[in-house]
C-alpha positions as CSV (number, residue, x, y, z in Angstrom):
1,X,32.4,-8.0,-17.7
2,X,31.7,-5.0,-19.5
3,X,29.8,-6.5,-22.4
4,X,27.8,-7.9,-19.9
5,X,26.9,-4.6,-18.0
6,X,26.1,-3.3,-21.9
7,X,24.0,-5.6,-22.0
8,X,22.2,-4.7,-18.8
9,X,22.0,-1.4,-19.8
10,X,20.7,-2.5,-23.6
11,X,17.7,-4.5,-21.8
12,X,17.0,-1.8,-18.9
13,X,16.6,0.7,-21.8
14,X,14.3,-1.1,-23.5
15,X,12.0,-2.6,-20.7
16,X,11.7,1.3,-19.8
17,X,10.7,2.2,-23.7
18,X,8.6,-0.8,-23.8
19,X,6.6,0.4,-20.2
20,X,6.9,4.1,-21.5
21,X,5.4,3.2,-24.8
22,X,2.8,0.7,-23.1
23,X,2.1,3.6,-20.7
24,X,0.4,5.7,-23.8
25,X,-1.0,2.9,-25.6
26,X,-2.8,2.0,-22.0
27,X,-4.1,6.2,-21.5
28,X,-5.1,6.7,-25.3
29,X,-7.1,3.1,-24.5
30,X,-8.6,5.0,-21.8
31,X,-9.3,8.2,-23.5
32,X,-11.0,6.9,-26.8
33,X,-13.0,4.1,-24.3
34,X,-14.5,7.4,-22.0
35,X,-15.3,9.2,-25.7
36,X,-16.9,6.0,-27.2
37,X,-18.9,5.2,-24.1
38,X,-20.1,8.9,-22.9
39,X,-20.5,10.1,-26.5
40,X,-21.2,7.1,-28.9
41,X,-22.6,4.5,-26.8
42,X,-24.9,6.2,-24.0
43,X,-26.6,8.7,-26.8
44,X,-27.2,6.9,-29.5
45,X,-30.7,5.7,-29.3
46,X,-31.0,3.6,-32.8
47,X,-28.2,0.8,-31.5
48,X,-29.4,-2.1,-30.2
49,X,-28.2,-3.4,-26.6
50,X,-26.8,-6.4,-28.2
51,X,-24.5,-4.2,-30.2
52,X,-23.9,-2.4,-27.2
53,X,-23.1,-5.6,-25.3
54,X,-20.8,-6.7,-28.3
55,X,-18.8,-3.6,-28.3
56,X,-18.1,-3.8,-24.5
57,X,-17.3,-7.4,-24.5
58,X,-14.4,-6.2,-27.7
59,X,-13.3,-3.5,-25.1
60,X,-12.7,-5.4,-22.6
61,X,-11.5,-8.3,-24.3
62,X,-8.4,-5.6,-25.5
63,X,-8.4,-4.2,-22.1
64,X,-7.2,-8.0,-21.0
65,X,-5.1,-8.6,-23.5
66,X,-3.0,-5.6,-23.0
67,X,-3.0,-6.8,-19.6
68,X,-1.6,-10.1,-20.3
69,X,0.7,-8.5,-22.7
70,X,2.6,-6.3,-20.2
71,X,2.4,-9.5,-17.6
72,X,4.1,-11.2,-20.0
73,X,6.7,-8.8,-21.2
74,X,6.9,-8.0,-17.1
75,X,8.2,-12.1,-16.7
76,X,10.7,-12.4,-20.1
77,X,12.3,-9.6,-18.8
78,X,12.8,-11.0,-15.3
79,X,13.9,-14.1,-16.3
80,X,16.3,-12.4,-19.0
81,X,17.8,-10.1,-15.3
82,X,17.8,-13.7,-13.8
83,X,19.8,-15.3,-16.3
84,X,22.2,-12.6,-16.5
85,X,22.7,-12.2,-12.9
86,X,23.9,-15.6,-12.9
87,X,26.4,-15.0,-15.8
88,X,28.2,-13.2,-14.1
89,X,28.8,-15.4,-11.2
């Protein structure tokens, strides 16, 4: 039973490094996205809108993925709390 609650332990640290980790990427995304947008995009004058449009779409397109990558991570480690609930038992 102790390997067991290790192993809890083990996963509980990492989910909290993972969403510590995702945390940062997520407010540097934020950060370099204000900068690109109030200093790059809104000034600049010589870019066309379709570049414009292209960039935003790229944005948001990581934006989304990121999302779906914490969603995901969010539902293995659930299912891995799940599973070891039940070991116990």
């Amino acid at each position: 039973m102790e390997k067991l609650q290790t192993l809890k332990l083990m996963m509980q640290m990492n989910k909290m490094a993972f969403d510590n980790n995702y945390s940062l990427m997520m407010n540097a995304y934020e950060e370099n996205n204000f900068f690109l947008y109030t200093f790059f995009l809104n000034q600049s004058t010589d870019i066309p809108v379709e570049t414009k449009n292209a960039i935003e779409e790229w944005l948001q397109g990581y934006r989304k993925g990121c999302e779906n990558l914490k969603e995901m991570t969010d539902d293995g480690y659930k299912m891995v709390e799940k599973s070891m609930s039940t070991v116990g038992k």
